[in-house]
C-alpha positions as CSV (number, residue, x, y, z in Angstrom):
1,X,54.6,-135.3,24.7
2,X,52.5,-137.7,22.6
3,X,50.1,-136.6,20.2
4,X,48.0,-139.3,21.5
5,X,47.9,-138.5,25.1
6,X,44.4,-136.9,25.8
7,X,44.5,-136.8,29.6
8,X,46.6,-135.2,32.1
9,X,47.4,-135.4,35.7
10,X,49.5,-132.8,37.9
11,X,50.4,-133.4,41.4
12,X,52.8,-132.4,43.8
13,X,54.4,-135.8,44.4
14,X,55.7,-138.2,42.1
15,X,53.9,-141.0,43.4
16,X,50.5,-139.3,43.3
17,X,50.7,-138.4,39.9
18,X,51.8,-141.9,38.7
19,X,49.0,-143.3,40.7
20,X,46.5,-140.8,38.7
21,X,48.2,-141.3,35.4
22,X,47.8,-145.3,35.7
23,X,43.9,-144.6,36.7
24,X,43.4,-142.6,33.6
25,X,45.3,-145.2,31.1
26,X,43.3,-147.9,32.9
27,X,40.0,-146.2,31.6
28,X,39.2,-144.6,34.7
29,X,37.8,-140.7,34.9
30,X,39.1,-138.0,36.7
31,X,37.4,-138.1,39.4
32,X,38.7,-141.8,40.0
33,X,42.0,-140.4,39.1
34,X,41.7,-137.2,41.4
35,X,40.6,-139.5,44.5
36,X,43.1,-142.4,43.9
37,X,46.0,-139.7,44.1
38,X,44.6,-137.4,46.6
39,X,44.8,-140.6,49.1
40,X,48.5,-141.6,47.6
41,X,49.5,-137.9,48.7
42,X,48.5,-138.7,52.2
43,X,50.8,-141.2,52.6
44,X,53.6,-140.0,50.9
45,X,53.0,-136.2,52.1
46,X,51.8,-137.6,55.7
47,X,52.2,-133.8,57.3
48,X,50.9,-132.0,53.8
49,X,47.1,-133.9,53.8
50,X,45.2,-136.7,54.5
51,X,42.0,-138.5,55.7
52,X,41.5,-136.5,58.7
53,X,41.9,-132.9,56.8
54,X,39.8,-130.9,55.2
55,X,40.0,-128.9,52.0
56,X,37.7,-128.2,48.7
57,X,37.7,-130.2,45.3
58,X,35.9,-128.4,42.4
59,X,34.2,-130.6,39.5
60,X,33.1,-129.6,36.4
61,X,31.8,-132.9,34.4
62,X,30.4,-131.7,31.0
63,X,29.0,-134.5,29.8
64,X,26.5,-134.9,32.9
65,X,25.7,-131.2,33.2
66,X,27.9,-131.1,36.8
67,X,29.9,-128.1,37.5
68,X,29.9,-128.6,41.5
69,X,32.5,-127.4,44.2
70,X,32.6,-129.9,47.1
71,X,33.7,-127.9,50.3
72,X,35.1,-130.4,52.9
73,X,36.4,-127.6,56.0
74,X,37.3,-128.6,59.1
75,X,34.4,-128.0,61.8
76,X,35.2,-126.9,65.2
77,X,33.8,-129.6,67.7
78,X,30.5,-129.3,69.0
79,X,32.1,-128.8,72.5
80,X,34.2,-126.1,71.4
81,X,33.0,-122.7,73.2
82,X,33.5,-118.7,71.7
83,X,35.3,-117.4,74.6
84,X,37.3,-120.9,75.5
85,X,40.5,-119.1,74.5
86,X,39.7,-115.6,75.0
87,X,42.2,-114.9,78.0
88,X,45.4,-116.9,76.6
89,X,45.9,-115.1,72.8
90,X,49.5,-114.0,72.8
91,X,49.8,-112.7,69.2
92,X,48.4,-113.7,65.4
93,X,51.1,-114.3,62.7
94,X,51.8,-111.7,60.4
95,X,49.8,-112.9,57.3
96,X,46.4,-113.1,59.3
97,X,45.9,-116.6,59.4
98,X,46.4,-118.3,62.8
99,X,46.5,-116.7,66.0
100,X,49.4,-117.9,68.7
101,X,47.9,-119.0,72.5
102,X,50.1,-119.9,75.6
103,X,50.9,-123.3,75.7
104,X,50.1,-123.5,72.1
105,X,46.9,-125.5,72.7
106,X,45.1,-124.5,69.3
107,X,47.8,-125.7,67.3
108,X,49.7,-129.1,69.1
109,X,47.8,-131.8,70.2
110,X,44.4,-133.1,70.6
111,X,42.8,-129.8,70.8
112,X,43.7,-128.3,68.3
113,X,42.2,-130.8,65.6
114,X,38.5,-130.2,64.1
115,X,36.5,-132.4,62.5
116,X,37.6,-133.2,59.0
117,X,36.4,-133.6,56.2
118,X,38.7,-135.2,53.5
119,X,38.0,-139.0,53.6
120,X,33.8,-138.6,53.3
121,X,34.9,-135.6,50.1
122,X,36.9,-138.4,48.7
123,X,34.3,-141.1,48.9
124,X,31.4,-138.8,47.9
125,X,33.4,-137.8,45.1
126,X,34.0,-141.5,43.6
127,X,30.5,-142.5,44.7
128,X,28.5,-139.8,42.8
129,X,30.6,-139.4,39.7
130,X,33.4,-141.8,39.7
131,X,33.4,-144.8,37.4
132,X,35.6,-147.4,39.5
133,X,35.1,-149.0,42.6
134,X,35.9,-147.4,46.3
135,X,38.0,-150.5,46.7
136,X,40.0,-150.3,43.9
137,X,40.5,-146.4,44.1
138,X,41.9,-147.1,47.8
139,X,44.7,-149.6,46.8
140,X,47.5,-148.0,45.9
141,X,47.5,-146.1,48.7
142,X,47.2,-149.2,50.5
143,X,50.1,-150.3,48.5
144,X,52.2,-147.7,49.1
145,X,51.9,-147.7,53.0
146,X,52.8,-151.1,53.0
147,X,55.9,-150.8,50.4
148,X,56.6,-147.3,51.9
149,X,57.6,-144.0,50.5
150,X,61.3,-142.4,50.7
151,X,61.6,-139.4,52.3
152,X,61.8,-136.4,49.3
153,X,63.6,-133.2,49.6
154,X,60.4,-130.9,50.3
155,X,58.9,-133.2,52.8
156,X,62.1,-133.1,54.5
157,X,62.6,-129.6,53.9
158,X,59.6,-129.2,55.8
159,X,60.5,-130.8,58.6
160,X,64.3,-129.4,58.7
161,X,62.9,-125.7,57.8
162,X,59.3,-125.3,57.6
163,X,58.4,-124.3,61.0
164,X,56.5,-121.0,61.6
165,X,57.9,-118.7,63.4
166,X,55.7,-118.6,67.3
167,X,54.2,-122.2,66.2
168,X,55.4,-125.9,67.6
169,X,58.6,-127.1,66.1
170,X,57.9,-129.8,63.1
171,X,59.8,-132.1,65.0
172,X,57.7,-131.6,68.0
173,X,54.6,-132.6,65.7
174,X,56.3,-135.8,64.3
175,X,56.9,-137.0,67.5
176,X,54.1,-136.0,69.7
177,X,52.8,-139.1,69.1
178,X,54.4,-142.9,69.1
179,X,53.9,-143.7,65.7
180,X,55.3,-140.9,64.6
181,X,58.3,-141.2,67.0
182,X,58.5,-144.9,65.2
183,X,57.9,-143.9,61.8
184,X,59.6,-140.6,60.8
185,X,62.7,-140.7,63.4
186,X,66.2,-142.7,63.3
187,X,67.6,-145.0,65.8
188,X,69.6,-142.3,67.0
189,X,66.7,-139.9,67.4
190,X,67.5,-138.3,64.4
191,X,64.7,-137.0,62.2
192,X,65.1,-139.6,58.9
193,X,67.0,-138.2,55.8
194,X,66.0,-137.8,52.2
195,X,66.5,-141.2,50.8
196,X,65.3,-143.2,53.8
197,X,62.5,-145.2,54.0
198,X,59.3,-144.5,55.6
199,X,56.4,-147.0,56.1
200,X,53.2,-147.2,57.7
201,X,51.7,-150.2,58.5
202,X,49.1,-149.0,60.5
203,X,48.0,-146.6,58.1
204,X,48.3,-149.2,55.5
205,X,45.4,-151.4,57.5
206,X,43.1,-148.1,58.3
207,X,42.8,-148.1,54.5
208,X,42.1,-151.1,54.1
209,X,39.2,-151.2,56.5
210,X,38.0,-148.1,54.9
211,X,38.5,-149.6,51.5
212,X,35.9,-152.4,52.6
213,X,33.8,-149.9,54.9
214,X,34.2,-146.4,53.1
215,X,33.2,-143.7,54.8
216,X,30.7,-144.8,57.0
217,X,33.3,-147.2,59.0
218,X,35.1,-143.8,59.9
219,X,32.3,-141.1,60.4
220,X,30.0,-144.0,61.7
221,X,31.3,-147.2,62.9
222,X,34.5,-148.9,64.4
223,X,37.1,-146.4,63.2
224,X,34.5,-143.3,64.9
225,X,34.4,-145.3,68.4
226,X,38.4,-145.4,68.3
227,X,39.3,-141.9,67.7
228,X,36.1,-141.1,70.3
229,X,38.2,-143.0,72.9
230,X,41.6,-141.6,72.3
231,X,39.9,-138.1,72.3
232,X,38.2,-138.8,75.4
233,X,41.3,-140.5,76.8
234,X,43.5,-137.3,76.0
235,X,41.3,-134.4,76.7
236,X,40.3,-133.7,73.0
237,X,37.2,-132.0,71.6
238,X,36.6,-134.0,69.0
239,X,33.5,-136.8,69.8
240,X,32.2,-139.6,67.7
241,X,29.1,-137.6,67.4
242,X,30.7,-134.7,65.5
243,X,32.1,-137.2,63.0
244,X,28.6,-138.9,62.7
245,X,27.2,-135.1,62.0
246,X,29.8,-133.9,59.6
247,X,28.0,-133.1,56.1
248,X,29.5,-132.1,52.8
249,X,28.6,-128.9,51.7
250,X,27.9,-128.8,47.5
251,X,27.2,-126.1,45.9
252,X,27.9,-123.8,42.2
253,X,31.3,-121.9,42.3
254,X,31.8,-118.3,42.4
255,X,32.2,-116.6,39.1
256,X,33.8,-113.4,38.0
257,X,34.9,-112.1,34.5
258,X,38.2,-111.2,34.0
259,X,39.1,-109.2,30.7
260,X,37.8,-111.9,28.0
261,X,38.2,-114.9,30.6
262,X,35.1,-116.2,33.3
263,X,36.9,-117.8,36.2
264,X,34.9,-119.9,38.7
265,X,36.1,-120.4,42.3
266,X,34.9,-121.6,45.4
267,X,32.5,-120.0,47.7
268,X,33.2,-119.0,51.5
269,X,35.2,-120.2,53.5
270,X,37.3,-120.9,50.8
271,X,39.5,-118.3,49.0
272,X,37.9,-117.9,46.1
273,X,36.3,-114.4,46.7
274,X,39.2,-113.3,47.5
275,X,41.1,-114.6,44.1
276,X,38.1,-113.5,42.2
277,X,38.1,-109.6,44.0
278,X,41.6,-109.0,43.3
279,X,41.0,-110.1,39.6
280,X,38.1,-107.7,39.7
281,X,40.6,-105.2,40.6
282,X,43.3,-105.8,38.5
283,X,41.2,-105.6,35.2
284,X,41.1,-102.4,35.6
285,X,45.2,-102.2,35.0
286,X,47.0,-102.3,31.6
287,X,49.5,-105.1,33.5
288,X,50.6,-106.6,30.3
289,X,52.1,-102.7,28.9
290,X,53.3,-102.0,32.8
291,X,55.3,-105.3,32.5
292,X,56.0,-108.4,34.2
293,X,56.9,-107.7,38.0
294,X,58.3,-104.3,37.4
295,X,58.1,-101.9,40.3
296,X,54.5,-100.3,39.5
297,X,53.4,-103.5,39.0
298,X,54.3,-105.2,42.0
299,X,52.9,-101.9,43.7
300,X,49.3,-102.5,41.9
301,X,49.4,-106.4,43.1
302,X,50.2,-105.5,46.6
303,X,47.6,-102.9,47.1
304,X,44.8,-105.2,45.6
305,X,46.5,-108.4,47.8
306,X,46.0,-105.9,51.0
307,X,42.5,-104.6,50.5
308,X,41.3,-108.3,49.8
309,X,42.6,-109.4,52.9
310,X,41.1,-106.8,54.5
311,X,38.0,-107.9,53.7
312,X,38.9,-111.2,54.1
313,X,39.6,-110.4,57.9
314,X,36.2,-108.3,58.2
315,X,33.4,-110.5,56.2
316,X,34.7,-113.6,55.2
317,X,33.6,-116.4,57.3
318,X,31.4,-119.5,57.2
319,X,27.9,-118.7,56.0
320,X,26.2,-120.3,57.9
321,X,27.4,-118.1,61.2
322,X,27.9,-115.0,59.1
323,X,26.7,-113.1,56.4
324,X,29.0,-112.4,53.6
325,X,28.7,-110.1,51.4
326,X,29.9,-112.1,48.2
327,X,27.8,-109.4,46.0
328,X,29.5,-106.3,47.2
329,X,32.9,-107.9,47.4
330,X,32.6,-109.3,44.1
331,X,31.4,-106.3,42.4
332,X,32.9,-104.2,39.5
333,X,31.6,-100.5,41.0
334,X,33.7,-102.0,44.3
335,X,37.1,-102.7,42.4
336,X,36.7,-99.7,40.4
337,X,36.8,-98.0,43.6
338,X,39.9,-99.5,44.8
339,X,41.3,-99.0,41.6
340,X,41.4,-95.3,41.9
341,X,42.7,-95.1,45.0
342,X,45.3,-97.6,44.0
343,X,46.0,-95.0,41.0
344,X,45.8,-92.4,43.5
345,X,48.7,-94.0,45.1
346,X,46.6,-94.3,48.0
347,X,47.9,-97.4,50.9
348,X,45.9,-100.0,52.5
349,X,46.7,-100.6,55.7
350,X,46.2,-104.2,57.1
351,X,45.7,-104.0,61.0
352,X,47.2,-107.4,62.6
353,X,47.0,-108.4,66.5
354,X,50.6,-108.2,68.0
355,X,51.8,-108.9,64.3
356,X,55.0,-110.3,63.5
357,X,54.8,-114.3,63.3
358,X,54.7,-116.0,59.9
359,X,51.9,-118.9,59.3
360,X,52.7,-122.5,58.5
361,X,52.3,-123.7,55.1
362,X,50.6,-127.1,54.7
363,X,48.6,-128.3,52.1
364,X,49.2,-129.9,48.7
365,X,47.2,-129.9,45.5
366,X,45.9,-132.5,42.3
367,X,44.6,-131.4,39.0
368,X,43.3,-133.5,36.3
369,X,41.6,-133.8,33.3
370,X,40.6,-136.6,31.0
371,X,39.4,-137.7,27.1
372,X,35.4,-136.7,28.0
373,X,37.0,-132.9,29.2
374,X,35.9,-133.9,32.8
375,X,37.9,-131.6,35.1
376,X,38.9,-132.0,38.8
377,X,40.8,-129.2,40.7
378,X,41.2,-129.5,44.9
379,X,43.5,-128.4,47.0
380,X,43.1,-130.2,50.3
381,X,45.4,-129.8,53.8
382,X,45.9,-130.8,57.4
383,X,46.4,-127.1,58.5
384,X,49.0,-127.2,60.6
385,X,49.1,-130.6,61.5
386,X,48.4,-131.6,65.3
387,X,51.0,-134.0,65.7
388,X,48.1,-136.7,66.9
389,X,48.2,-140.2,65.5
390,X,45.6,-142.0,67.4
391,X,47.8,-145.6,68.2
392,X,47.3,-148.4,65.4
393,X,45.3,-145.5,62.9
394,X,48.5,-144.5,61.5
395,X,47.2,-141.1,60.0
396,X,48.0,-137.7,61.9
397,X,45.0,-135.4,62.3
398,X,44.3,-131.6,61.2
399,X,45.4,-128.8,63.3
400,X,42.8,-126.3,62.2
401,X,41.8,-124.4,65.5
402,X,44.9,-122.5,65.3
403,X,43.1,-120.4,62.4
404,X,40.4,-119.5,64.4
405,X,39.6,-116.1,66.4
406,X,40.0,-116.4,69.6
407,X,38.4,-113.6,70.4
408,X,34.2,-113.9,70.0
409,X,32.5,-111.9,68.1
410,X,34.3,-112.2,64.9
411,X,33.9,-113.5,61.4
412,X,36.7,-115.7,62.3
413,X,35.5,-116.6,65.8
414,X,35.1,-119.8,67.6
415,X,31.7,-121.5,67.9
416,X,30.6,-125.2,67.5
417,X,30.2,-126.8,64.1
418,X,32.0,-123.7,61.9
419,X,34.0,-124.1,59.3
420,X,37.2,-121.8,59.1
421,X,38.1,-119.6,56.7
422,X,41.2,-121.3,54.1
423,X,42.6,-119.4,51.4
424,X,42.6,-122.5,49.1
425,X,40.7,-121.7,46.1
426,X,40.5,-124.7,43.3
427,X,39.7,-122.5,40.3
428,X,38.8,-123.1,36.6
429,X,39.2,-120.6,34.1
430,X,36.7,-120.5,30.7
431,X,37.2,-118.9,27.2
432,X,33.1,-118.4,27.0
433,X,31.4,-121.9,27.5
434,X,35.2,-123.7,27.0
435,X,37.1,-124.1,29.8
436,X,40.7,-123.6,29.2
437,X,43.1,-123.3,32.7
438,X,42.8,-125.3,35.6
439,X,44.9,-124.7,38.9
440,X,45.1,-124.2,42.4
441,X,47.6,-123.9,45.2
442,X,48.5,-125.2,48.6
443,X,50.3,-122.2,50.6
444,X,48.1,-121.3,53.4
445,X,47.3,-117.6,53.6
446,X,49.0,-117.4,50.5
447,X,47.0,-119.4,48.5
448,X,44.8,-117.1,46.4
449,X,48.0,-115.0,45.9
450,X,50.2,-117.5,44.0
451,X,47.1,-118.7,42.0
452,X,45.9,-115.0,41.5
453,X,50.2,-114.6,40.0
454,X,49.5,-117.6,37.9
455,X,46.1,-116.7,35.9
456,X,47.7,-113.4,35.3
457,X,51.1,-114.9,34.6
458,X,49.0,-117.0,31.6
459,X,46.7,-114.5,30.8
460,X,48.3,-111.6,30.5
461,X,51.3,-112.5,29.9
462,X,50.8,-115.5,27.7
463,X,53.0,-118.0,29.9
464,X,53.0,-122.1,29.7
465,X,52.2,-124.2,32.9
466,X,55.6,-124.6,33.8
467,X,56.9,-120.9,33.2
468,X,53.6,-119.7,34.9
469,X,54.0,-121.4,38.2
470,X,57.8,-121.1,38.1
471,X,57.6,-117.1,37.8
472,X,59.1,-115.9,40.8
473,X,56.0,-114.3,43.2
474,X,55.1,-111.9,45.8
475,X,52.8,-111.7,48.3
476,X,51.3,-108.9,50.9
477,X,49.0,-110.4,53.3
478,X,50.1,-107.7,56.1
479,X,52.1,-104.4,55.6
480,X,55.1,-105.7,54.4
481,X,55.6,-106.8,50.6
482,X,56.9,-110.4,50.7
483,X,59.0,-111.2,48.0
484,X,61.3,-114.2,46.1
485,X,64.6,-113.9,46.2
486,X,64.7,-114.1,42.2
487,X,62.9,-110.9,41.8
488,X,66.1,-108.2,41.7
489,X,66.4,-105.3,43.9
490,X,66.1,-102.7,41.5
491,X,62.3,-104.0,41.1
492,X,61.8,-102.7,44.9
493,X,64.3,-100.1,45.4
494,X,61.2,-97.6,44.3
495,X,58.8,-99.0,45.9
496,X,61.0,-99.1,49.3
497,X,61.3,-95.2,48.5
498,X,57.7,-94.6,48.6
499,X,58.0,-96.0,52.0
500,X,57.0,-99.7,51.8
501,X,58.9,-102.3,53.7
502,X,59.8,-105.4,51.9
503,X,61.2,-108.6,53.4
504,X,63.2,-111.0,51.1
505,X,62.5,-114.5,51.3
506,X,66.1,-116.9,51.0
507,X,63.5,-119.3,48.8
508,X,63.9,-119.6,44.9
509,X,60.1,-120.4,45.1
510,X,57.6,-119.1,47.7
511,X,54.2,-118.1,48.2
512,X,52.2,-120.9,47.5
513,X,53.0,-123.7,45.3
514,X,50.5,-123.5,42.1
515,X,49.9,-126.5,40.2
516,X,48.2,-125.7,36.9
517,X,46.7,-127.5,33.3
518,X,45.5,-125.9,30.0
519,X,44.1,-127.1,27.5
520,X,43.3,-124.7,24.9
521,X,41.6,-126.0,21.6
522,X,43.9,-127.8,19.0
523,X,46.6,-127.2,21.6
524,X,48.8,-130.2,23.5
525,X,47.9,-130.7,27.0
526,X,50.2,-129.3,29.0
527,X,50.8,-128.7,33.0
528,X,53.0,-127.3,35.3
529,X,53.9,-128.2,39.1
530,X,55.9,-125.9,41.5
531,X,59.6,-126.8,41.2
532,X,59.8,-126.2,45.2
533,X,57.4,-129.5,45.7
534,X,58.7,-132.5,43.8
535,X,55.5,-132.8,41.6
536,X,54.8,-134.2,38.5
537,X,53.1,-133.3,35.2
538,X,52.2,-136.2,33.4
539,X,50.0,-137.0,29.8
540,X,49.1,-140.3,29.2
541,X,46.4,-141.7,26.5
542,X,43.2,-142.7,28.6
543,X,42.5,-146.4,28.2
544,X,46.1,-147.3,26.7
545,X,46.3,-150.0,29.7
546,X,44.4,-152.7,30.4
């Protein structure tokens, strides 16, 4: 690692990360960076994001007095209805964060897809505070449609492996529609291999007309009136009037202290209050003397996982259908609380609807920063992707109703125009005034956890990037302690005693997939991407490239 390099860029493809990296020697910021990769990653990750997801991207530009998060959720359609679903919930997956329905209509196929959000964050984003043009930040993904991407081993093992348990098949989503029959299947009918060749032409000329339109050709004009048509054509919710109405919503992160460290995250829907009231809880634990995933340890994590998704489940919600109480949640009288009856040994018990089924796991991250400290963060996601490819668009939609309530009446509940509630939480740590870690995680439900692992993994426990996100994990979003299959049994033989039930995952990693940078003072740059998702960490000298 160069001296010289004074930018960085972590993504969790190869390709993104180059694409980033050669915006950043070519003198462009990070935001132009962030945007130019986060569109590379939804071509080569075509399932894990995209331009009809959703997801948050958190800013902090220092030298314009901009610390911002930029939530882009998925909105339910305006003709989506509380009780639409009410009579055909068969169960909700284990971790809380999707709810199953007969014939599986909130998670395959044209109703299951919200309005998203992605492609206007993106613009806004380069609009506002980038430096390049929206043309030139949209070529290499043009580029790489056209030229194609070969098929890596954690987008296949996605597709081979990935399915949740009570959810569509991935190979039913890849070829619900023809493109994707056409694009991600063999001659044979074979899903495509690692090493073979996808491209994308029609996705290749959607980005170009957005490259010439941006935005507005999508939300507003010729792009709107064709997914309008194949919505109305295929008994969809989604209207042209729900992308015309779709706003940003931009706002100041969430803060919290955390022994000597202020960490801002994002605000409801996202997952920040939930990272930021387990750290709240966790200060009040010697974790460092206890010791690195020993058993009283992983006790003290699970308890503080459980009783923030507990109040995940109760409060947290789009504010602008419910009322959250961020200043209860968030405060240190509250975690003291918990605290003591974690020290009393006291459990939490998570209540789940016909529990049992596990919750799918797609989203992908991009971190950068450059020379002038500017910082992006964002996690962004298709859910669990429909499966729709509207013919001649080439991009697959979000599958975000599935995370909805079907039941009315709750936070989580359907009504027209909310946001859901996503775990992703785009965080940035500070040392006072200085900020000093950037990460975040795609995981689903199991977001906040692997990031919440990772500040305390570098923190606490003094770890780089790479040994911080590579730490072997646990998570509890239910009753049950999920665990890696690195961590040894004698680590849960005890706890298993006191009469928790732990499940072993067969994955090396698992639990989300953090992505993290610091950047502490008279220290290299240095960053670390989760082994399990073929990313890349990559320093480069801003400008070096003309």
């Amino acid at each position: 690692m160069s001296t010289n390099h004074d930018a960085i860029v972590v993504a969790a493809q190869p390709e993104a990360a180059e694409a980033g990296a050669r915006v950043l020697m070519r003198g462009g910021n990070a935001v132009d960076a962030a945007m130019t990769a986060a569109l590379v990653q939804g071509v080569v990750d075509p399932q894990m994001c995209g331009i009809a997801g959703f997801g948050c991207a958190h800013l902090y530009l220092p030298k314009i007095g901009v610390h911002e998060c930029i939530d882009f959720h998925g909105n339910t359609p305006l003709a989506a209805k509380p009780e639409m679903w009410a009579n055909l919930i068969t169960g909700e997956t284990r971790d809380g964060f999707g709810f199953i329905l007969k014939g599986l209509v909130n998670d395959l196929g044209y109703q299951a897809i919200t309005t998203p959000g992605s492609l206007k964050a993106y613009h806004a984003a380069v609009e506002d505070y980038g430096t390049w043009d929206w043309a030139d930040i949209c070529q290499p993904a043009i580029t790489q449609a056209q030229k194609g991407f070969v098929v890596r081993p954690h987008v296949h093992f996605w597709w081979t492996q990935g399915a949740a348990f009570g959810r569509a098949e991935v190979s039913d989503r890849l070829k619900f529609s023809a493109t994707g029959r056409e694009i991600y299947f063999r001659a044979d009918g074979t899903l495509k291999r690692v090493g073979d060749l996808i491209t994308n032409p029609d996705l290749a000329k959607t980005l170009e007309r957005i490259a010439k339109g941006g935005s507005a050709v999508f939300y507003e004009g010729e792009i709107a009136e064709e997914i309008d048509s194949d919505m109305r054509a295929n008994g969809g919710l989604l209207r042209k009037e729900d992308l015309a109405k779709y706003t940003l919503v931009r706002g100041d992160p969430i803060w919290t202290n955390y022994r000597d460290y202020r960490i801002a995250s994002n605000s409801p829907p996202g997952g920040g209050i939930q990272l930021l009231e387990m750290l709240n809880i966790l200060e009040n634990f010697d974790l460092a003397e206890i010791g690195h995933n020993e058993p009283e340890y992983i006790r003290i994590l699970v308890e503080a996982m459980k009783q923030a998704t507990i109040d995940k489940d109760a409060f947290v919600g789009d504010p602008a259908f419910v009322e959250v109480p961020i200043e209860h949640l968030l405060s240190k009288k509250y975690a003291a609380e918990i605290a003591h009856r974690i020290r009393q040994r006291e459990k939490a018990e998570v209540e789940r609807y016909q529990g049992g089924l596990e919750e799918s796991r797609d989203t992908t991250h991009i971190v950068v920063r450059d020379r002038d400290g500017n910082i992006v963060t964002m996690t962004h996601s298709l859910g669990m992707p429909s499966g729709v490819i509207t013919d001649g668009l080439g991009f697959m939609y979000n599958g975000c109703m599935g995370v909805f309530d079907p039941r009315p009446g709750r936070a989580g509940s359907v009504a027209p125009g909310k946001s859901r509630f996503s775990s992703l939480c785009p965080t940035i740590v500070f040392d006072g005034d200085r900020p000093v870690i950037a990460l975040g995680a795609p995981g689903g439900t199991q977001i906040a956890m692997g990031v919440m692992q990772t500040i305390l993994n570098m923190l606490d426990f003094k770890m780089s990037p790479v040994e911080a996100v590579s730490a072997p994990r646990i998570s509890a979003t239910s009753n049950v302690i999920d665990i890696a299959n690195r961590i040894p049994n004698y680590a849960i033989e005890p706890l298993e005693a006191e009469g928790y039930q732990v499940q072993r995952s067969p994955l090396t990693f698992a639990f989300s997939a953090p992505h993290a940078i610091d950047f502490y003072p008279n220290k290299k740059l240095r960053g670390g991407g989760d082994p399990s998702h073929d990313g890349a960490a990559l320093t480069v000298r801003q400008g070096s490239m003309q």
